[in-house]
C-alpha positions in Angstrom: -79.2 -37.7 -51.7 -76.3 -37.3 -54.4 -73.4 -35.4 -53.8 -71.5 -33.8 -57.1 -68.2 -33.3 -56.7 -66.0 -30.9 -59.2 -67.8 -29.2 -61.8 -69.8 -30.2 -64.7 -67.4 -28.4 -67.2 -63.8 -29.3 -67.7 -61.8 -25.7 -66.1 -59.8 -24.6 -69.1 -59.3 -21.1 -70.9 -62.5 -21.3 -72.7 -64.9 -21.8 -69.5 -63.1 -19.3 -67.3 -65.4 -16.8 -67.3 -65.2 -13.1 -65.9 -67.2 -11.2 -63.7 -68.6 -8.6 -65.8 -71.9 -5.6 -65.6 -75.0 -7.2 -67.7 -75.0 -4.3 -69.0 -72.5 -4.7 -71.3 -72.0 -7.0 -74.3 -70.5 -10.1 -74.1 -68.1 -10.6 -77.4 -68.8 -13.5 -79.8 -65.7 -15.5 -78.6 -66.0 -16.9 -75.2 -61.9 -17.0 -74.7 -62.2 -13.1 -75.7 -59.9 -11.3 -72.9 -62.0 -7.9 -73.9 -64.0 -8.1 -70.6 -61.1 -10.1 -68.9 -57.3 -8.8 -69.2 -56.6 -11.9 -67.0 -57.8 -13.8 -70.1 -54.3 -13.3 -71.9 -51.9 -14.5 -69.0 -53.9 -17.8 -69.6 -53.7 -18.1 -73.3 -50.0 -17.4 -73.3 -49.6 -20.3 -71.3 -50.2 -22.4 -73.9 -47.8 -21.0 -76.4 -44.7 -22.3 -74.6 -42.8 -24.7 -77.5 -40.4 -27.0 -78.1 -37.3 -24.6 -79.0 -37.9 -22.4 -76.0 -38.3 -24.7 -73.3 -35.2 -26.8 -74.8 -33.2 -23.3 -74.6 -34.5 -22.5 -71.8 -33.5 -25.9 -70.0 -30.1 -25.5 -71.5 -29.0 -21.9 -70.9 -30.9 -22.1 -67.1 -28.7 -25.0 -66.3 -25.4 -23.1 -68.4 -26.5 -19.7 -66.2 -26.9 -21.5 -62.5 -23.5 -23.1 -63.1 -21.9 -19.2 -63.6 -23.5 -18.6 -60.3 -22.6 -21.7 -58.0 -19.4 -21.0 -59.8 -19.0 -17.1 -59.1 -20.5 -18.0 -55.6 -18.1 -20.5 -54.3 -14.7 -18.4 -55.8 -16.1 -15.3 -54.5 -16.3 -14.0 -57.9 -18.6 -11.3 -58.6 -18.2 -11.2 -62.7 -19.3 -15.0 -63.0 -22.2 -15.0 -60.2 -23.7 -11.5 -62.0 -23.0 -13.5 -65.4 -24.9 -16.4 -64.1 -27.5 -14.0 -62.7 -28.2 -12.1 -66.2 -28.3 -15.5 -68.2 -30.9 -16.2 -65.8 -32.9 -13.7 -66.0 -32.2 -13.9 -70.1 -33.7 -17.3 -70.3 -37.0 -16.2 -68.5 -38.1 -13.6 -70.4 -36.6 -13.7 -73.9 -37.7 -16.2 -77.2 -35.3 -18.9 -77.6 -33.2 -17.6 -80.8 -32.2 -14.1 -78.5 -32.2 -16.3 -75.5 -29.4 -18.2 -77.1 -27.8 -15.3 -78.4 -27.9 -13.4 -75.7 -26.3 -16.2 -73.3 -23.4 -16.7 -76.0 -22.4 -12.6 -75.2 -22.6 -12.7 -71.9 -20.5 -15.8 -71.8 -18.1 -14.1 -73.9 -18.4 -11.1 -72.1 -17.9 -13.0 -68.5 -14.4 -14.3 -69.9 -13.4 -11.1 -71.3 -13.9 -9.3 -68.2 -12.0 -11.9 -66.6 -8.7 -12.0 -69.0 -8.7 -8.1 -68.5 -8.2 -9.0 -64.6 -12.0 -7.7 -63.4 
């Protein structure tokens, strides 16, 4: 008596496969996300690179400092700084990322010479 453990196919994007009717047509690529839309979420996955993750790393560390920072003084212009960098370097490219962090930097310290 054997006993297999794991699978005989290595899980990655290419052997996930869907549930799908028989009746309908399976496309030509087996990584196609026509019959599954959960498909895509997987392949984007793999297009994290270098630039972003080093940008994000950066302006995530830049953007939790603002916080701690706005948290401690009881400072709502830093922490709500902190807060948008954050959410700025989750779900924007690195070059706009960046960018985007450098304003809202500015934009903390202007807020905060003008007595906010």
């Amino acid at each position: 008596m054997t006993i297999q453990i794991g699978s005989e196919k290595i899980a990655h994007a290419g052997n996930i496969a869907c549930i799908a009717p028989k009746s309908q047509v399976l496309p030509a690529d087996p990584g196609s996300s026509i019959l599954c839309p959960e498909m895509h979420a997987i392949k984007q996955l793999g297009q994290l690179n270098q630039s972003f993750l080093l940008a994000n790393c950066l302006w995530s560390a830049v953007a939790s400092g603002y916080m701690i920072y706005g948290w401690r003084q009881r400072s709502l212009i830093p922490f709500l700084g902190g807060f948008l960098m954050m959410g700025v370097s989750w779900f924007t490219p690195a070059l706009t990322m960046s960018a985007a962090s450098i304003a809202i930097m500015f934009a903390v310290w202007w807020l905060l010479k003008q007595g906010y």
